[in-house]
N, C-alpha and C positions, 0 to 999 in steps of 0.2 A: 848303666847308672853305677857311679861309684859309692863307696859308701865304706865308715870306717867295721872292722872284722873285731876290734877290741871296744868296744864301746856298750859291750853287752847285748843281750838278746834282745831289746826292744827294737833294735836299729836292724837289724837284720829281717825279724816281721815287718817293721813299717817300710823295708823295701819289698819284700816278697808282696805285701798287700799292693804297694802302689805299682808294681807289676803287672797283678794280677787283675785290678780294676782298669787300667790302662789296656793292658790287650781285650780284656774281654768288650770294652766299650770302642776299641778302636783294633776292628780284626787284623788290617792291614800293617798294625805297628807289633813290635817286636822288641822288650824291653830288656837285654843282657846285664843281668849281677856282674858287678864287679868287687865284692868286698876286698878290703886290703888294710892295713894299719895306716891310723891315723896321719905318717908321717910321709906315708905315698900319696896317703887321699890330696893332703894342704899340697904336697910336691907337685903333683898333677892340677888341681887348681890354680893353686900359684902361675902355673905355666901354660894353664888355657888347653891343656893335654884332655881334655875330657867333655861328652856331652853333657850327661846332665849329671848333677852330684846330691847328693843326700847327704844333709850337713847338720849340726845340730849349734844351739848358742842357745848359752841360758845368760839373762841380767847378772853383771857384779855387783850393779848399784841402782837404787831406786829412781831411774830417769828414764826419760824415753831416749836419752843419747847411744846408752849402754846398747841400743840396736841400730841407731839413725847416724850415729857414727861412722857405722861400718861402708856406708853407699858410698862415700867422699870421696870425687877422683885421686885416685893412689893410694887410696887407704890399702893399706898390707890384707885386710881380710874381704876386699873388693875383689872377690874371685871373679866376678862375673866381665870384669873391670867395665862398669857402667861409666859411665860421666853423664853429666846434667851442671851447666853453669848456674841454673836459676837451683838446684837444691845445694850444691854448693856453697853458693851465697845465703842462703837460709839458715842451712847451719852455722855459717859463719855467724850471722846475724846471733842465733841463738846461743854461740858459746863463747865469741868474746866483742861482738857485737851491737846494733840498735837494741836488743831484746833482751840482752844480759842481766837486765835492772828492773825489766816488766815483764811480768811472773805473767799475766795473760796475754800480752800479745806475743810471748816464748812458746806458752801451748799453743795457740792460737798457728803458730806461724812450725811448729813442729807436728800439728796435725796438717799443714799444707804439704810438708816437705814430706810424712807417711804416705798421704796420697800423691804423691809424683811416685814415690817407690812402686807401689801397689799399680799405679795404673800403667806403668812400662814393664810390669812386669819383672821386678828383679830377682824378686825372691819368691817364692810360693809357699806360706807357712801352712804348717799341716796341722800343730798340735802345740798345746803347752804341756809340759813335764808335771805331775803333780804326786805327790804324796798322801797316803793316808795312815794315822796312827793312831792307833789304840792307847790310851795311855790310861794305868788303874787310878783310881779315887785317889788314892793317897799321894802319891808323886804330884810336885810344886815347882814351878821356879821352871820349866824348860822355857826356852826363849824361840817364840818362831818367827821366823824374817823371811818376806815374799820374794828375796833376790840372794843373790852367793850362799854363805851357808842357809841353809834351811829351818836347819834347830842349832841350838846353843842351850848343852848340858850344863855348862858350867855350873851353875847357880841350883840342879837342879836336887831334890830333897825328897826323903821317903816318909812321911807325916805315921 
């Protein structure tokens, strides 16, 4: 399993764990670390050079595209390079599209195209990334946003 070596320690436990839960429920299997910097990991991907990879993607923008994007034969971050004509047309459908105009049948037709992901197995999500902050009584104004930055000090004020 590959996995990037700069990305900080959490990524490095959540391969040791998925290691370790893996041989221990499956004796016969045998799961080899491979950490390396990020720009081997994508290289090796890119190139299909690799069994299994331990990847990480966080939302830029408040959509489900910011993940559903990624499946689309050729898309650059299609490590897996899956293809699927019917999720394809899906997306198509939902980004420039029959669905581009109809906000329910877009979710509607972007939770169909999640479950074709999910049920061929593309991806195996492990976890979402979360934060927790203390913040005192008196401090105002921080800005918190569920995708890309996370807080936004700007505006922020000691009362």
């Amino acid at each position: 399993m590959i996995y990037g070596n700069n990305e900080g320690d959490e990524v490095a436990k959540v391969a040791q764990a998925i290691k370790s839960q893996i041989e221990e429920t499956l004796p016969n299997i045998t799961i080899n670390l491979q950490p390396m910097t990020k720009a081997e990991r994508i290289d090796k991907m890119q190139n299909d050079n690799y069994d299994v990879a331990l990847t990480r993607w966080g939302p830029d923008y408040a959509d489900p595209m910011t993940y559903l994007g990624m499946w689309i034969t050729d898309n650059s971050n299609n490590y897996g390079f899956w293809s699927n004509a019917e999720y394809d047309q899906i997306i198509a459908d939902c980004t420039t599209g029959a669905y581009i105009s109809d906000y329910d049948a877009r979710w509607a037709a972007m939770y169909d195209a999640e479950t074709l992901v999910m049920q061929e197995a593309v991806i195996a999500p492990l976890y979402t990334k979360s934060n927790a902050n203390l913040i005192s009584a008196g401090v105002e104004g921080i800005e918190f946003h569920p995708v890309a930055l996370n807080r936004v000090y700007k505006n922020a004020t000691l009362q």
